[in-house]
C-alpha positions as CSV (number, residue, x, y, z in Angstrom):
1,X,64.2,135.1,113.7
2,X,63.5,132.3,111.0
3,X,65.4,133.0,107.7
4,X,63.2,133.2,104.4
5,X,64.3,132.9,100.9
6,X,62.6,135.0,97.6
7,X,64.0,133.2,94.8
8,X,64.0,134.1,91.1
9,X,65.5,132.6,87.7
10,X,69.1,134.1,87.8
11,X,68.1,137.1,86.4
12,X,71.1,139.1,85.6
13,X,70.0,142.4,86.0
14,X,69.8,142.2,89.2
15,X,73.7,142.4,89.4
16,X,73.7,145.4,87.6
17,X,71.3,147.2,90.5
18,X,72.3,150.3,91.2
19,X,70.4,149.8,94.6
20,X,72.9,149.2,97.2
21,X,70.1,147.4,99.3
22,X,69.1,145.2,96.8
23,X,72.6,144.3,95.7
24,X,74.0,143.8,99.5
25,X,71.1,141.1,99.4
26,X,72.0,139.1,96.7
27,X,74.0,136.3,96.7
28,X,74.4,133.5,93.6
29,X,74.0,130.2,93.9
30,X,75.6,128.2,91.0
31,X,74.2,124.9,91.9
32,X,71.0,125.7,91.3
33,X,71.7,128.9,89.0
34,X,69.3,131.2,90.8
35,X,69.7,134.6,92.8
36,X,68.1,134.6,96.1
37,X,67.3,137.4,98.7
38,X,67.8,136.2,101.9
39,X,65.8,138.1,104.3
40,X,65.2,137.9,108.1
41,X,62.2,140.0,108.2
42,X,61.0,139.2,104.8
43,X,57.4,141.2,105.1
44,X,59.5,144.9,105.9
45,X,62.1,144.1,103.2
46,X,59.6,143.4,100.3
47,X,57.4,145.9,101.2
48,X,60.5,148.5,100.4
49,X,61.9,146.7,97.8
50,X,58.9,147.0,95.7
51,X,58.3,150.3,94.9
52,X,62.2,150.7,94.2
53,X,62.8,152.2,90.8
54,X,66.0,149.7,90.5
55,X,63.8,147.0,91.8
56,X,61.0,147.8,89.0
57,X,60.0,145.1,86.6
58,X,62.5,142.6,88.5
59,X,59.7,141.5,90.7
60,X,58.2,140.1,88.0
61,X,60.8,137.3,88.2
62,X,59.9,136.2,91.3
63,X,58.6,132.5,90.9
64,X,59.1,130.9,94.8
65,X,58.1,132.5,98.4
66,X,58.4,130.9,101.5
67,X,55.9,132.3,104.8
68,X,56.2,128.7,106.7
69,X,56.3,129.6,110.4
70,X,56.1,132.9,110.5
71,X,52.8,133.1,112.6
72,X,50.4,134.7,110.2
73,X,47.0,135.1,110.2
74,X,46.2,136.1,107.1
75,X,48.0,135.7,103.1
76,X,50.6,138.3,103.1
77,X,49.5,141.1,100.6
78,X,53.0,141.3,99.2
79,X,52.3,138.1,97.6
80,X,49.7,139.4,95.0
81,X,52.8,141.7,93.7
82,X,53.7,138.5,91.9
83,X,50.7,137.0,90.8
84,X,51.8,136.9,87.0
85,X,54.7,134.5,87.8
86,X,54.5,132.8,91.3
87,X,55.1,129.2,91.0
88,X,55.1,127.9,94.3
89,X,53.7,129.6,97.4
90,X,54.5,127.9,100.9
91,X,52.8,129.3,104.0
92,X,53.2,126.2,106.6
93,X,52.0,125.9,110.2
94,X,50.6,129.9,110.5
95,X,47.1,130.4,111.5
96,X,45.9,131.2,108.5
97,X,41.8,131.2,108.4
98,X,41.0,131.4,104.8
99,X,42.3,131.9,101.3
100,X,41.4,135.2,99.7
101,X,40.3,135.6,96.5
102,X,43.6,136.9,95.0
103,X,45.5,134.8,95.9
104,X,43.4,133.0,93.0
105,X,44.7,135.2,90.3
106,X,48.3,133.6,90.9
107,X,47.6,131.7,87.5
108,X,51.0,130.2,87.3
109,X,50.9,128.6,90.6
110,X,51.9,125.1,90.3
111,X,52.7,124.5,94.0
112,X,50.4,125.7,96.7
113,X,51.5,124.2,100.3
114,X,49.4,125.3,103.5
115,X,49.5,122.8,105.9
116,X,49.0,123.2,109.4
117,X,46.8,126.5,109.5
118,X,43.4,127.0,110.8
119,X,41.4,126.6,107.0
120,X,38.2,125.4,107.7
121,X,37.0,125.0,103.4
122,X,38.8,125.1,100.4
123,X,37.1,128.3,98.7
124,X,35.6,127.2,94.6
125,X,37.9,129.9,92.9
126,X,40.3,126.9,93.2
127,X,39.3,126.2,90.0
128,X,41.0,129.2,88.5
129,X,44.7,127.6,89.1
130,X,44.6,125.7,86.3
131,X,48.2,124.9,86.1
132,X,48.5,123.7,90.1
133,X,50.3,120.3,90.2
134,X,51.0,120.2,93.9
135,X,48.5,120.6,96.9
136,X,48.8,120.7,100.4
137,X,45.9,121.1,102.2
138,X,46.8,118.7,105.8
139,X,46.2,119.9,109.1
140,X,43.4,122.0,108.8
141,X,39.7,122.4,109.3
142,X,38.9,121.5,105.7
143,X,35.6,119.4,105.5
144,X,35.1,119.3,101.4
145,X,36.8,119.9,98.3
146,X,34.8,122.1,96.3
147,X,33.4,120.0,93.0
148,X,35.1,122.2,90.6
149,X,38.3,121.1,92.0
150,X,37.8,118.7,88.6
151,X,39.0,122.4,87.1
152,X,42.8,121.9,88.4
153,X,43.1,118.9,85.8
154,X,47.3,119.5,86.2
155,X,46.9,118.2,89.7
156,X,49.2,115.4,89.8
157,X,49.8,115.4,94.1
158,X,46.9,115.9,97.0
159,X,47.9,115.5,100.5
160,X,44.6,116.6,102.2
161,X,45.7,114.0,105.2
162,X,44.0,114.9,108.9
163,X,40.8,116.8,107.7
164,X,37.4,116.3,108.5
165,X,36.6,115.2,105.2
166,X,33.5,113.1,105.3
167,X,33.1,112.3,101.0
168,X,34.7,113.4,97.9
169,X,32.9,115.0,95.0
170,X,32.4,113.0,91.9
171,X,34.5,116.0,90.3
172,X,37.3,114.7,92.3
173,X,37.4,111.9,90.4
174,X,38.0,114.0,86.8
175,X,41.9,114.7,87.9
176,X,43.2,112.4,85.5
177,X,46.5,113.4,86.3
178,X,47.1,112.2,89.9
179,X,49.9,110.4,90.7
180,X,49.9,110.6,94.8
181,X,46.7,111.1,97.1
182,X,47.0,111.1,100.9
183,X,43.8,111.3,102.9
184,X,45.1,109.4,105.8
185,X,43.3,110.2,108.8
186,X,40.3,112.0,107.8
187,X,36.3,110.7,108.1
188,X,35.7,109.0,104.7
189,X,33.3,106.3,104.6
190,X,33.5,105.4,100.9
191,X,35.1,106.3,97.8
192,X,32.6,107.6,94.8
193,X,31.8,104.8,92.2
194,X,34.2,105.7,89.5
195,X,37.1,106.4,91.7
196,X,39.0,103.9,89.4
197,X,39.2,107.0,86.4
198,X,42.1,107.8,88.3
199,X,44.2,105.5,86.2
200,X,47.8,107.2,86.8
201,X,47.4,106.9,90.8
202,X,50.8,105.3,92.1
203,X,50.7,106.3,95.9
204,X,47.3,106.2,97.3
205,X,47.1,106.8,101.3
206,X,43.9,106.2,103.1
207,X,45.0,105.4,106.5
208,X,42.5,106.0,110.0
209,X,39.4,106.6,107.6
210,X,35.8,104.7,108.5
211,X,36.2,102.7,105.2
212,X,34.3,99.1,104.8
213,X,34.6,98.5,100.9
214,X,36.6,99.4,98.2
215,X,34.3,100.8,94.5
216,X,34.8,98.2,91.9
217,X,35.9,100.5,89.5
218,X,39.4,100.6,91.4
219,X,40.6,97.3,89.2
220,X,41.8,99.9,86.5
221,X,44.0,101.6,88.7
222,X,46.7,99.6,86.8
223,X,49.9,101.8,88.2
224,X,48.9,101.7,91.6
225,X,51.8,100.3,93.8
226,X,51.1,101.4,97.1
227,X,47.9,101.1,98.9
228,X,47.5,102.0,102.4
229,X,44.1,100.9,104.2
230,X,45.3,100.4,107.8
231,X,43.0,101.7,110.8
232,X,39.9,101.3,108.6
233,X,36.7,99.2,109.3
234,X,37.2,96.2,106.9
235,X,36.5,92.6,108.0
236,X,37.7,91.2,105.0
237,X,40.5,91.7,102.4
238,X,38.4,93.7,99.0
239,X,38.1,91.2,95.9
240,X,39.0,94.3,93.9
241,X,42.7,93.8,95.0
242,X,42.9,90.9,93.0
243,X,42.7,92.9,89.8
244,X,45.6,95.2,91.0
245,X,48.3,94.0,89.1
246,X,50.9,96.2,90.0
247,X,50.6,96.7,93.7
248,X,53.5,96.2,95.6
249,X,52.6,97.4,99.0
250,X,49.7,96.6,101.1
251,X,48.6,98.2,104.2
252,X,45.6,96.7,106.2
253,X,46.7,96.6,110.0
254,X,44.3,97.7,112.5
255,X,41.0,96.0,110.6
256,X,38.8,93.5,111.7
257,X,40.1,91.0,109.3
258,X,38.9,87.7,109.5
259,X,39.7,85.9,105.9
260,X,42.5,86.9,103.7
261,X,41.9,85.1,100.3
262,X,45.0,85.7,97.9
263,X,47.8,86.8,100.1
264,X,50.0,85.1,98.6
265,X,50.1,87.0,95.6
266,X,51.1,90.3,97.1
267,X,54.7,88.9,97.8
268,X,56.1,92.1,98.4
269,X,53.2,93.3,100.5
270,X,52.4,94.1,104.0
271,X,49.0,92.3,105.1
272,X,48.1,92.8,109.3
């Protein structure tokens, strides 16, 4: 059975537990300066360890969980016992159906990765995660972000890649911080007019969409330094590129390209 690690902030009470369960499961790792409880059936444990008087307040210190692979079809309830300090949530390839509300109340969540479930929308209490910097959305049913994802203004990475995602909402556009996008493979035909408000985008990802054009407004996209538009539906190379001054990588294999004015300007990029 897959191994799953609970890890804290090398809380040194732990050591001092009087619970010789608790204790047996603890073992320190100096590199990193945390205490972790390694667990093979993780659900069972926590749901024991909890209520422990020795184990009382400790939870509280919890700040990373790890559910990938453990075929689950729902959010474990066990997770909501650390809503006040749960950083970073990872519940990969389950067959998970939906988000519940609570696990909306996890306010300090700054990584939330579900990839590979069975989510068929990203629910509009998204918003309430305010201090979310990662999310990982690919693989799943997802066919819109909600428009008050603008809320999560701390997002800084979105890989939403392989979803039927037809459009994004002009709230999109109002995460200012975004660094890295990836929508490869997905059913967008255009990006919104003012897609270019994205200024701090480096990585942008786009790959096996239905795209033609490219909004104007993508000339202030000054940091971008990869762009990857291969498997779209141009015929012809976007004038907007011209205006990209720092793009270093180019991706535009697989379109239907029949002039490519200005190549030789993206010397370290890839033009098909």
């Amino acid at each position: 059975m897959m191994e799953n690690l609970i890890r804290g902030r090398n809380p040194p009470q732990y050591q001092r537990s009087p619970c010789k369960e608790v204790r047996a499961a603890l073992r320190k790792r100096p590199e990193e300066e945390l205490q972790c409880l390694e667990m093979t059936t993780k659900r069972k444990i926590i749901g024991r360890l909890v209520p422990c008087r020795c184990f009382r307040g400790e939870e509280e210190i919890i700040s990373v969980l790890d559910y990938s692979h453990c075929s689950l079809q729902q959010v474990p309830k066990e997770v909501f016992n650390f809503e006040r300090t749960l950083e970073e949530l990872y519940l990969d390839a389950n067959q998970i159906e939906e988000l519940p509300k609570q696990l909306f109340n996890c306010q300090a969540l700054r990584k939330l990765s579900i990839p590979d479930n069975d989510l068929s929308n990203l629910p509009t209490t998204i918003a309430s995660l305010v201090n979310l910097k990662e999310l990982d959305i690919s693989k799943n049913g997802v066919q819109e972000f909600p428009e008050n994802i603008k809320c999560c203004k701390c997002l800084t990475i979105i890989e939403a890649s392989v979803n039927p995602i037809s459009k994004l909402p002009d709230g999109f556009t109002q995460l200012l911080n975004l660094t890295q996008l990836y929508l490869n493979d997905a059913f967008l035909e255009f990006l919104p007019a003012n897609f270019g408000r994205l200024v701090k985008l480096r990585i942008l990802e786009l790959r096996e969409n239905h795209l033609k054009t490219l909004p104007k407004s993508m000339h202030k996209l000054a940091q971008l330094e990869r762009l990857d538009l291969g498997n779209n539906e141009f015929s012809e190379l976007p004038e907007v590129l011209d205006q990209i001054q720092n793009l270093r990588e180019l991706w535009m294999d697989n379109n239907a390209l029949q002039v490519l004015p200005g190549v030789c300007k993206f010397l370290l990029c890839h033009v098909v």
